[in-house]
Structures are given as C-alpha cells and as structure tokens.
PDB file with one MODEL, atoms N, CA, C and O in Angstrom:
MODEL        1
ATOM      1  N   UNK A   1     -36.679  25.412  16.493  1.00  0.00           N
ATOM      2  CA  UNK A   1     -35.241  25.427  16.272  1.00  0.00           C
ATOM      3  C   UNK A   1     -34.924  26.282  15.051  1.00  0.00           C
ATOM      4  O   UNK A   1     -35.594  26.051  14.044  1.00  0.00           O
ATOM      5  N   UNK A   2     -34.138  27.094  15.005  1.00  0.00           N
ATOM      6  CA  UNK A   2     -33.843  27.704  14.339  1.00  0.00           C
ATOM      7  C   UNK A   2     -31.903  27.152  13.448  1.00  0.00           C
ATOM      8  O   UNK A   2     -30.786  26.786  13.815  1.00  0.00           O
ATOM      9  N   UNK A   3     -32.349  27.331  12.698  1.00  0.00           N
ATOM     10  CA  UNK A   3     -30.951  26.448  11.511  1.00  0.00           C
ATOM     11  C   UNK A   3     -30.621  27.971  10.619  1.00  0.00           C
ATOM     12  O   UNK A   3     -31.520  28.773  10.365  1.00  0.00           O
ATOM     13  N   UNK A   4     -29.905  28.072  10.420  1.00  0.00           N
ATOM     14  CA  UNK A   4     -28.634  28.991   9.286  1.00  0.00           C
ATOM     15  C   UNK A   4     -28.822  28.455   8.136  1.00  0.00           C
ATOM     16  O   UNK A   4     -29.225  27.292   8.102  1.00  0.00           O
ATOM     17  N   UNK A   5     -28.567  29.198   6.883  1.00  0.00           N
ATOM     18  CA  UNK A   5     -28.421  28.605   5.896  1.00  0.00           C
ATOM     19  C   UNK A   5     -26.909  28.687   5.657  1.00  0.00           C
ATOM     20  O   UNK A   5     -26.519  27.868   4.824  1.00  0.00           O
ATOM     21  N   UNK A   6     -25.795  29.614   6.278  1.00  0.00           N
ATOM     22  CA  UNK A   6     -24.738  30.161   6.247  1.00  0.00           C
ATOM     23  C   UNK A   6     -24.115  29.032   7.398  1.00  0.00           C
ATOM     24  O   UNK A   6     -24.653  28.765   8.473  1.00  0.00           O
ATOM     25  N   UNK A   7     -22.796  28.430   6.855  1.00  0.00           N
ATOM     26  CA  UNK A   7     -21.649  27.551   7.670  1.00  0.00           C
ATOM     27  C   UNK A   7     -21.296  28.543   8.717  1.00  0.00           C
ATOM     28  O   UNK A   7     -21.566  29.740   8.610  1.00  0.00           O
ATOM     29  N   UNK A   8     -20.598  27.937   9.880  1.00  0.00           N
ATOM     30  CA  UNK A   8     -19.780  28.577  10.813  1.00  0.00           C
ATOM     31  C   UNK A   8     -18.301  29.298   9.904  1.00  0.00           C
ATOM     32  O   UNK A   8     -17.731  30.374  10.088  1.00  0.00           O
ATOM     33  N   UNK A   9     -18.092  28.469   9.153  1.00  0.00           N
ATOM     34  CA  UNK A   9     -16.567  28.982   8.686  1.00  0.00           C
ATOM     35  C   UNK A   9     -17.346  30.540   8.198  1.00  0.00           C
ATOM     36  O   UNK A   9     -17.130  31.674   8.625  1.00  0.00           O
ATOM     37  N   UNK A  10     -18.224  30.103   7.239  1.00  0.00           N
ATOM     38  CA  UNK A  10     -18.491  31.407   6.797  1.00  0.00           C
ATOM     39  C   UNK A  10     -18.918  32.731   7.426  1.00  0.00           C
ATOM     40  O   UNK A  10     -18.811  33.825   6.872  1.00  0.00           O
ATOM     41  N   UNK A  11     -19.416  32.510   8.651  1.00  0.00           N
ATOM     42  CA  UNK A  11     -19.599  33.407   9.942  1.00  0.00           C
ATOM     43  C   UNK A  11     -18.026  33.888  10.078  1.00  0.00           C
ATOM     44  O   UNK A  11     -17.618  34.944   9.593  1.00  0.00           O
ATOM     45  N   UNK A  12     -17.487  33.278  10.559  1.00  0.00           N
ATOM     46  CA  UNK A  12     -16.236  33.495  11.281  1.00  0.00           C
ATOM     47  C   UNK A  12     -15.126  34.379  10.568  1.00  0.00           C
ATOM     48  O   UNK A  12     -14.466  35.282  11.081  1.00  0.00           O
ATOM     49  N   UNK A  13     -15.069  33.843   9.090  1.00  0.00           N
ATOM     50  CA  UNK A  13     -14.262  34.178   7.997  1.00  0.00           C
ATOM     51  C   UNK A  13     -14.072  35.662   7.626  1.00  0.00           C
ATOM     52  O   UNK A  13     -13.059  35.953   6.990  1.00  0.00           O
ATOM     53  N   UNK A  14     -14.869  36.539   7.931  1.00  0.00           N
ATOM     54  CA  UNK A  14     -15.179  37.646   7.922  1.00  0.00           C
ATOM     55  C   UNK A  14     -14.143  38.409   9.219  1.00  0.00           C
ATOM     56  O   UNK A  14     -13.239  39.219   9.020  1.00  0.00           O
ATOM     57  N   UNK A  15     -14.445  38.050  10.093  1.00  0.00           N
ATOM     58  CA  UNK A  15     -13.141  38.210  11.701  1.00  0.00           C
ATOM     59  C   UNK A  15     -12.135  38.132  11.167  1.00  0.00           C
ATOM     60  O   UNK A  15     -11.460  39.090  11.546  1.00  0.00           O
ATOM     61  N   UNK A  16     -11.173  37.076   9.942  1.00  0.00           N
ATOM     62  CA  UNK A  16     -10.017  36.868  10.199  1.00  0.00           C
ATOM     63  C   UNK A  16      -9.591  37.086   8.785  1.00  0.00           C
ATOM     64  O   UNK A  16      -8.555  36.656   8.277  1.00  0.00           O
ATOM     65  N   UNK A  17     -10.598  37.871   8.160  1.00  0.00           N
ATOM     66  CA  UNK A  17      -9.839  38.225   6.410  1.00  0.00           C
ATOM     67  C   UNK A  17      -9.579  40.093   7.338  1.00  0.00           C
ATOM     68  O   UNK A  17     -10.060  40.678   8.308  1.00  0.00           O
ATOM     69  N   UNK A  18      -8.440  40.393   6.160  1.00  0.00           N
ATOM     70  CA  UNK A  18      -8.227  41.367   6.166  1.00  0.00           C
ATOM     71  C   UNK A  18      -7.935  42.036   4.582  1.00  0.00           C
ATOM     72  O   UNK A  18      -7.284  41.369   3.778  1.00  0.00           O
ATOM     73  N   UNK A  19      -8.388  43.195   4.263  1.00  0.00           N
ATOM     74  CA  UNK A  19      -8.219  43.586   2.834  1.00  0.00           C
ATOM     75  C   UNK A  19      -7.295  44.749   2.951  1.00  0.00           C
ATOM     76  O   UNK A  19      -7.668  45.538   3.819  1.00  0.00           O
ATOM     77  N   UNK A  20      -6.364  45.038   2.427  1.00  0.00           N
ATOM     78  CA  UNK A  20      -5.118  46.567   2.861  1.00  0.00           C
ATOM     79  C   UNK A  20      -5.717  46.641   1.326  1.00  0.00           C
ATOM     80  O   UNK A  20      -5.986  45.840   0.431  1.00  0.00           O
ATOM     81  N   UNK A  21      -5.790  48.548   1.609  1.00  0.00           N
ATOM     82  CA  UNK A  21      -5.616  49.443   0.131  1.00  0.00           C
ATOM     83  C   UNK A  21      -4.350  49.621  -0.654  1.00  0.00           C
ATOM     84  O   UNK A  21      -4.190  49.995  -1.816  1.00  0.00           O
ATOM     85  N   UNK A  22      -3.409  49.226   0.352  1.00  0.00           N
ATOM     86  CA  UNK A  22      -1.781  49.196  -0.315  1.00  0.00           C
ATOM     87  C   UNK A  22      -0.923  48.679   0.868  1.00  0.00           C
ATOM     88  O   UNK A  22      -0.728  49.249   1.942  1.00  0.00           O
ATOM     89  N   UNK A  23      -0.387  47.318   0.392  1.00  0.00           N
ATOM     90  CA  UNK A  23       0.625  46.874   1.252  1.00  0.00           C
ATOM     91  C   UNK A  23       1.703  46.206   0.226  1.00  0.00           C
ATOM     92  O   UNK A  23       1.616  46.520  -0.961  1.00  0.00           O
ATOM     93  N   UNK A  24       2.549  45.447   0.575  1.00  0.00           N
ATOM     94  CA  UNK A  24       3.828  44.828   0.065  1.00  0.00           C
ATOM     95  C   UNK A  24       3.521  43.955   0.411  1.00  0.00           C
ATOM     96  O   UNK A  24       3.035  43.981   1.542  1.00  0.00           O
ATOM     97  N   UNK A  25       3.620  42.120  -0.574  1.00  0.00           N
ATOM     98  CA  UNK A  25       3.555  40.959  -0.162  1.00  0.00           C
ATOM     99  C   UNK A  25       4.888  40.117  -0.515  1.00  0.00           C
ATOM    100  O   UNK A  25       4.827  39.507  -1.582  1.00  0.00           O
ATOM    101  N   UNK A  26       5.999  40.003   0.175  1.00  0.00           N
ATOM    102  CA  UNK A  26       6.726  39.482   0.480  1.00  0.00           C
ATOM    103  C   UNK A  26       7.030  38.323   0.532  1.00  0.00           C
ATOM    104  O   UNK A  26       6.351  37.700   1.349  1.00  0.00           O
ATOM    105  N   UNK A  27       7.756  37.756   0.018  1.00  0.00           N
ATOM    106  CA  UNK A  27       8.411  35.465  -0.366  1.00  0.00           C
ATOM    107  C   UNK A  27       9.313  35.452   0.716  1.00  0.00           C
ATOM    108  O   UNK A  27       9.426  34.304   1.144  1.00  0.00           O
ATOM    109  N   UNK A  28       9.996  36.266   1.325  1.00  0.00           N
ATOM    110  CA  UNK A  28      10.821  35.950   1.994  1.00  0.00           C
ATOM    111  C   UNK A  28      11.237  36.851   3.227  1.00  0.00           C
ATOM    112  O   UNK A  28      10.832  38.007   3.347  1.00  0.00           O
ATOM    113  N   UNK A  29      11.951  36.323   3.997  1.00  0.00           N
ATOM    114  CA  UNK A  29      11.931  36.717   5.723  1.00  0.00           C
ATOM    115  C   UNK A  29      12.841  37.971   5.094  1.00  0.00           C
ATOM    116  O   UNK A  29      12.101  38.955   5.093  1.00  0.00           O
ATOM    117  N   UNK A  30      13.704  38.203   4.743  1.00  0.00           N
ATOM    118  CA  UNK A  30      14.831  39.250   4.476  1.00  0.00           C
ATOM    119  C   UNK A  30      13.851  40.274   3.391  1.00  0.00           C
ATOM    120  O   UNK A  30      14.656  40.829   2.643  1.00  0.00           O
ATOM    121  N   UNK A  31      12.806  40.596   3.138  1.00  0.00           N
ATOM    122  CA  UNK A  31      12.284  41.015   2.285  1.00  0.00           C
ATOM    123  C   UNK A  31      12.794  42.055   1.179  1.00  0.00           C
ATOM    124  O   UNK A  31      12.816  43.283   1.094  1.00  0.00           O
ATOM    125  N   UNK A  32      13.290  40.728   0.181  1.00  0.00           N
ATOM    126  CA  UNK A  32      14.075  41.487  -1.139  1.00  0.00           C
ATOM    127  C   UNK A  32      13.259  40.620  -1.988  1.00  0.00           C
ATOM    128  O   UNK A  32      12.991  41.285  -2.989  1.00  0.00           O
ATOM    129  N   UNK A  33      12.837  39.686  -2.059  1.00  0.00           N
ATOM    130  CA  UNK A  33      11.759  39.365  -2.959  1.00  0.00           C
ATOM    131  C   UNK A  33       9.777  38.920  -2.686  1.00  0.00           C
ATOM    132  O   UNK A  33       9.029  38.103  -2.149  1.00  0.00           O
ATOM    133  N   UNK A  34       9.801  40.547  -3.773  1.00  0.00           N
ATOM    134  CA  UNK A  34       8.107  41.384  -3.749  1.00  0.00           C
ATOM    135  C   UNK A  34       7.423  40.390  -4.724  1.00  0.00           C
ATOM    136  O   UNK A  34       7.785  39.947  -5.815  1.00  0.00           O
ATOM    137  N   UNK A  35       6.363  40.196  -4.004  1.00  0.00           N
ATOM    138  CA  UNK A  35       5.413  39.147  -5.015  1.00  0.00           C
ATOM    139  C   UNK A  35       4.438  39.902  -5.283  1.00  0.00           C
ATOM    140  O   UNK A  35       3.788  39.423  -6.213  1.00  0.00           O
ATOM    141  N   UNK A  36       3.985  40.954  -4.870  1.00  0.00           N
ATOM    142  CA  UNK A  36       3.195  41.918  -4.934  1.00  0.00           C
ATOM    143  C   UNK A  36       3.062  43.593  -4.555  1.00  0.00           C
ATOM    144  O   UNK A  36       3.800  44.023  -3.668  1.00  0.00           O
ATOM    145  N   UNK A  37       2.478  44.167  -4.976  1.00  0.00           N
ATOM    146  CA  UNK A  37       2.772  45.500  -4.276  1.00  0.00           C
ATOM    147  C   UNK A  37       1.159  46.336  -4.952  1.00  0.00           C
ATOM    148  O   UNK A  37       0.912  46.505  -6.146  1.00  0.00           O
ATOM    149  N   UNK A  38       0.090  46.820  -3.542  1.00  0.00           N
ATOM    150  CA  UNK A  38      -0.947  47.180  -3.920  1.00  0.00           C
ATOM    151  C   UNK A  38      -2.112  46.521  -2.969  1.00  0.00           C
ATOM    152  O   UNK A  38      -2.082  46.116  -1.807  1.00  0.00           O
ATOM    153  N   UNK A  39      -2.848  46.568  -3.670  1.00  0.00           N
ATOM    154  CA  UNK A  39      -4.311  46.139  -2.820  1.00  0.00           C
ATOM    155  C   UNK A  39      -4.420  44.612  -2.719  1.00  0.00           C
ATOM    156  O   UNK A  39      -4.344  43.924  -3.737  1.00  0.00           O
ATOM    157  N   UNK A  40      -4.607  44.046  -1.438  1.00  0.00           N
ATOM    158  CA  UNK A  40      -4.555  42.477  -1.519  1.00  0.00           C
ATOM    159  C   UNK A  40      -5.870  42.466  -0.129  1.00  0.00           C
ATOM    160  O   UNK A  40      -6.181  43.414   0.593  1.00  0.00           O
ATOM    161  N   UNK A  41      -6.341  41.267  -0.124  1.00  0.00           N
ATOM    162  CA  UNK A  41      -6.919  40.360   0.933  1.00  0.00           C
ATOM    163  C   UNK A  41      -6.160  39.576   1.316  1.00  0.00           C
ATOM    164  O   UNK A  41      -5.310  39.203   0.507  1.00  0.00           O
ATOM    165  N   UNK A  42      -6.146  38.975   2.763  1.00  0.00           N
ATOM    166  CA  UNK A  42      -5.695  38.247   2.839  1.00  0.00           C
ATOM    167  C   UNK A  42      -7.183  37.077   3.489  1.00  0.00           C
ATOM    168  O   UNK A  42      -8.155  37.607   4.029  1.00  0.00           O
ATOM    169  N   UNK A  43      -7.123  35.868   3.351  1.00  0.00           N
ATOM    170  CA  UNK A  43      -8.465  35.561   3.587  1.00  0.00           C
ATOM    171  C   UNK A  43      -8.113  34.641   4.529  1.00  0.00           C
ATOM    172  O   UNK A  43      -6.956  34.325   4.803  1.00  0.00           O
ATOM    173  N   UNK A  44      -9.313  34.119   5.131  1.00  0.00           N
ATOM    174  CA  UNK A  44      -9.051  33.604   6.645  1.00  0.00           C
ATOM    175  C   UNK A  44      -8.396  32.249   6.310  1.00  0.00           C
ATOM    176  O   UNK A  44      -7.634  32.127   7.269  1.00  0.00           O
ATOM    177  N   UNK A  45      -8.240  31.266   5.618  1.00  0.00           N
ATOM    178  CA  UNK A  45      -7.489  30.649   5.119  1.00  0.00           C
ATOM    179  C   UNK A  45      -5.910  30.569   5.002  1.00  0.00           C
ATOM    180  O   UNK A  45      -5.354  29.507   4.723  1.00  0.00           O
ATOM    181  N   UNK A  46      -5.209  31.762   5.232  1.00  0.00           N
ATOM    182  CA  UNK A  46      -4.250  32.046   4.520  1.00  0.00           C
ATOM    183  C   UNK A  46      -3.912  32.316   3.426  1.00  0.00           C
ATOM    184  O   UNK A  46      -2.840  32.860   3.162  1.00  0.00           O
ATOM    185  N   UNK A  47      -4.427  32.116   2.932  1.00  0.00           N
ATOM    186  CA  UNK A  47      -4.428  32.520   0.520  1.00  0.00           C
ATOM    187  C   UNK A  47      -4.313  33.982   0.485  1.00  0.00           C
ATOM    188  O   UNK A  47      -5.229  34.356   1.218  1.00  0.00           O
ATOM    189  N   UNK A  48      -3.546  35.277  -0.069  1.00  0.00           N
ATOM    190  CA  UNK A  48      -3.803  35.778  -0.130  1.00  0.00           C
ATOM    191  C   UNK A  48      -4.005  36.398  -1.819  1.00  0.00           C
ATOM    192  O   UNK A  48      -3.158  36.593  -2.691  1.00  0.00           O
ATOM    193  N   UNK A  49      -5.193  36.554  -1.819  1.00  0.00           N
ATOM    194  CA  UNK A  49      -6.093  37.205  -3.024  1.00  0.00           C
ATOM    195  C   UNK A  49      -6.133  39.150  -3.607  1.00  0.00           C
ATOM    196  O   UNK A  49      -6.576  40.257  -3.299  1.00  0.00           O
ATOM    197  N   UNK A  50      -5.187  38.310  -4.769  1.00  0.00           N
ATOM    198  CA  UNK A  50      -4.657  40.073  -5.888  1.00  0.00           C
ATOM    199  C   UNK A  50      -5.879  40.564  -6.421  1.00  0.00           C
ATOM    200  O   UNK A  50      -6.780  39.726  -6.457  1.00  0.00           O
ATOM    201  N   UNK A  51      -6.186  41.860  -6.906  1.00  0.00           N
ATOM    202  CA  UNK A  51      -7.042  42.324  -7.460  1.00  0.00           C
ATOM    203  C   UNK A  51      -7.504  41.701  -8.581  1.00  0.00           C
ATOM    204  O   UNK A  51      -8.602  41.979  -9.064  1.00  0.00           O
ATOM    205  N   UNK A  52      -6.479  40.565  -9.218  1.00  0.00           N
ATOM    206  CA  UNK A  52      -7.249  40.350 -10.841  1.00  0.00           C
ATOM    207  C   UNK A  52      -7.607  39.002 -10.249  1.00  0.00           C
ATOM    208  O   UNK A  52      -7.904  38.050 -10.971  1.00  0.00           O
ATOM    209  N   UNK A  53      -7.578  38.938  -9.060  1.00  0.00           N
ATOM    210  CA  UNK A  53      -8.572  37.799  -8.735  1.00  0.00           C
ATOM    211  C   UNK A  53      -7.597  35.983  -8.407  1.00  0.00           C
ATOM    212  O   UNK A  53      -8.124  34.951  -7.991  1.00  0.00           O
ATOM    213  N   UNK A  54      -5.950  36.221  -8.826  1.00  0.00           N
ATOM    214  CA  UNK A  54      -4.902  35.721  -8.714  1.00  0.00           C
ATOM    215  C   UNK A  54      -5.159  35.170  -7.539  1.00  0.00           C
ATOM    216  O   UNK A  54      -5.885  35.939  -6.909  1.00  0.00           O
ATOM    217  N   UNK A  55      -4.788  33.708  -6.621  1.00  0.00           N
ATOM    218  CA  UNK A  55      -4.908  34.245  -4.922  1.00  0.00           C
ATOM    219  C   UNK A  55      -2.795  33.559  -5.110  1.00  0.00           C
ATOM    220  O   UNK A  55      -2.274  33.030  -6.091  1.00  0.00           O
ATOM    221  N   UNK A  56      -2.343  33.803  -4.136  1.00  0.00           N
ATOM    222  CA  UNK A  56      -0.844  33.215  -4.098  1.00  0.00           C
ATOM    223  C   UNK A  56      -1.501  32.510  -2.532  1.00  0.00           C
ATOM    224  O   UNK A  56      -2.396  32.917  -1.792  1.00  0.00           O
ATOM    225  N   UNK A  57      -0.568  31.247  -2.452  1.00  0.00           N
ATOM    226  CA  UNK A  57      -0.522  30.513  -1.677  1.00  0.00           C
ATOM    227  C   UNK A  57       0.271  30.383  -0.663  1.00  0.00           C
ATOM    228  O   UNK A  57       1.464  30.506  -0.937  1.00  0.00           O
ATOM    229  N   UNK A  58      -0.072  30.112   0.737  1.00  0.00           N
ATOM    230  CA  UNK A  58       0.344  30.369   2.395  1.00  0.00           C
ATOM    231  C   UNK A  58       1.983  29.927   1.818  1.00  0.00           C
ATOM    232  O   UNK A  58       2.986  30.465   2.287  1.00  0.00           O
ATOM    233  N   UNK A  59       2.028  29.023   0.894  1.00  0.00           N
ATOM    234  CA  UNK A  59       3.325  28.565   1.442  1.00  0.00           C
ATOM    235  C   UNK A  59       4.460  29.794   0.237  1.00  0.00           C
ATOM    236  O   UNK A  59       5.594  30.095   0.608  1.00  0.00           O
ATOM    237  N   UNK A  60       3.975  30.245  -0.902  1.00  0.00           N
ATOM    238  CA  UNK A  60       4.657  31.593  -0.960  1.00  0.00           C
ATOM    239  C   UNK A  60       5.408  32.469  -0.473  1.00  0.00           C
ATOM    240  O   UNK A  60       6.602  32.737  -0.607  1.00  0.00           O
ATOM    241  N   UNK A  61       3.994  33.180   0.517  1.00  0.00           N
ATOM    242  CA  UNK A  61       3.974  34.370   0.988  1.00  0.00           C
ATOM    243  C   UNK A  61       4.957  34.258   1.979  1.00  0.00           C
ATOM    244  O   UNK A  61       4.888  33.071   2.297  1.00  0.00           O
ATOM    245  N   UNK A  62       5.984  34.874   2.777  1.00  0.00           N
ATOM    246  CA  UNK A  62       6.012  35.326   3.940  1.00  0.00           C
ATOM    247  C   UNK A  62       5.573  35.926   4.757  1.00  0.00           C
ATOM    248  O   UNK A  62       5.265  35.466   5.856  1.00  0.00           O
ATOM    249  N   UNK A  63       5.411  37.376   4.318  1.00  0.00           N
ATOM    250  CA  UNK A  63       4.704  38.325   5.010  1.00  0.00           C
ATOM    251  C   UNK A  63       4.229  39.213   4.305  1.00  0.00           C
ATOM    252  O   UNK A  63       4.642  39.589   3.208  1.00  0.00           O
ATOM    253  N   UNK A  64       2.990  39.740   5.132  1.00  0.00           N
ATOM    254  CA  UNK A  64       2.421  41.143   4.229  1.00  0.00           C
ATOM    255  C   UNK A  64       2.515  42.067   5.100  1.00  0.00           C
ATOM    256  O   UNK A  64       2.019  41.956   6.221  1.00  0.00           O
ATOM    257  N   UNK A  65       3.392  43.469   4.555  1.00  0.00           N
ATOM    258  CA  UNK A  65       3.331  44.373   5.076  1.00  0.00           C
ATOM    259  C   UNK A  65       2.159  45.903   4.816  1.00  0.00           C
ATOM    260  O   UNK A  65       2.514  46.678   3.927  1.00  0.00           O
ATOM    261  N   UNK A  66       1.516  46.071   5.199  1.00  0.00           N
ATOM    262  CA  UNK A  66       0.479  47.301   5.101  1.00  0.00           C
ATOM    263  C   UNK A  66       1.549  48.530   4.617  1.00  0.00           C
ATOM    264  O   UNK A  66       2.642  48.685   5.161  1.00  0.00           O
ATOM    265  N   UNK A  67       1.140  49.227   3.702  1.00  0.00           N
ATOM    266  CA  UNK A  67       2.086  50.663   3.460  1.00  0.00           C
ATOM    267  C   UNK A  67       1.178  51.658   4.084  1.00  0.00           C
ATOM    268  O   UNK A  67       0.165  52.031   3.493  1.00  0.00           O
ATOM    269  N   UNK A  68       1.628  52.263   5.689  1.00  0.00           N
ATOM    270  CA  UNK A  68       1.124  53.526   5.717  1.00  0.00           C
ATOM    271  C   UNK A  68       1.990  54.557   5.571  1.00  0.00           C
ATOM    272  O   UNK A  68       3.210  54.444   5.691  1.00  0.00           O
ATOM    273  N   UNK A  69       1.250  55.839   5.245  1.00  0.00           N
ATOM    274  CA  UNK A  69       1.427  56.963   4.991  1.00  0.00           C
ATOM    275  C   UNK A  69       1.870  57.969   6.614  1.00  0.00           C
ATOM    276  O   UNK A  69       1.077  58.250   7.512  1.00  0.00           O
ATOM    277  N   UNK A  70       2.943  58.229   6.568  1.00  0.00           N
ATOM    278  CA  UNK A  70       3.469  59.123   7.392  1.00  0.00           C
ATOM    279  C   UNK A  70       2.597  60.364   7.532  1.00  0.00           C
ATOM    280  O   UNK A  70       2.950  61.288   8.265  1.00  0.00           O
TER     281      UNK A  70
ENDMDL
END
C-alpha cells in the first residue's frame, strides 16, 4: 500500500488557486471601492493573498478582476 505524505486538500489546492501579475480586487458589486490593485493569489480557500503576504478575507472581497493588456 502505498500512503502520501501530502493531504488531498493539498493535491487539489493547486487546481483552484490562481495567482494574476496585475488585477483589481474589488469590496463591492458596483466596483468603486479598490482594496487592491497589482499582483494577488487567490487561494483555493477563498482568501485572497497580497504580495506583503496580507491575505483579505472571502467576506471582503467581491470580485477580482485580471488587468489585461489590449
């Protein structure tokens, strides 16, 4: 039998984080108030985690928008 030393969450967690090089993180549906602006994770949890290591919490955020380049 073969055993993991690594959890399932921790398998999985990797599938459902996403890291943007520059997006907008947003408090609210009408997005006029920026809680962030720049490089974020968002982690499979919901938390999403600022560069200085900050994370803001699911119930914060509204939405994160990705900034691409035209």
């Amino acid at each position: 039998m073969v055993t993991s030393t690594r959890g399932v969450w921790d398998v999985l967690a990797g599938y459902f984080e996403r890291t943007y090089d520059d997006a907008v993180v947003y408090g609210d549906r009408e997005s006029e108030t920026v809680l962030h602006e720049g490089e974020v994770r968002v982690l499979a949890n919901g938390w999403v985690e600022l560069p200085t290591g900050r994370l803001l919490s699911p119930d914060a955020v509204h939405h994160v928008d990705p900034v691409t380049e035209a």
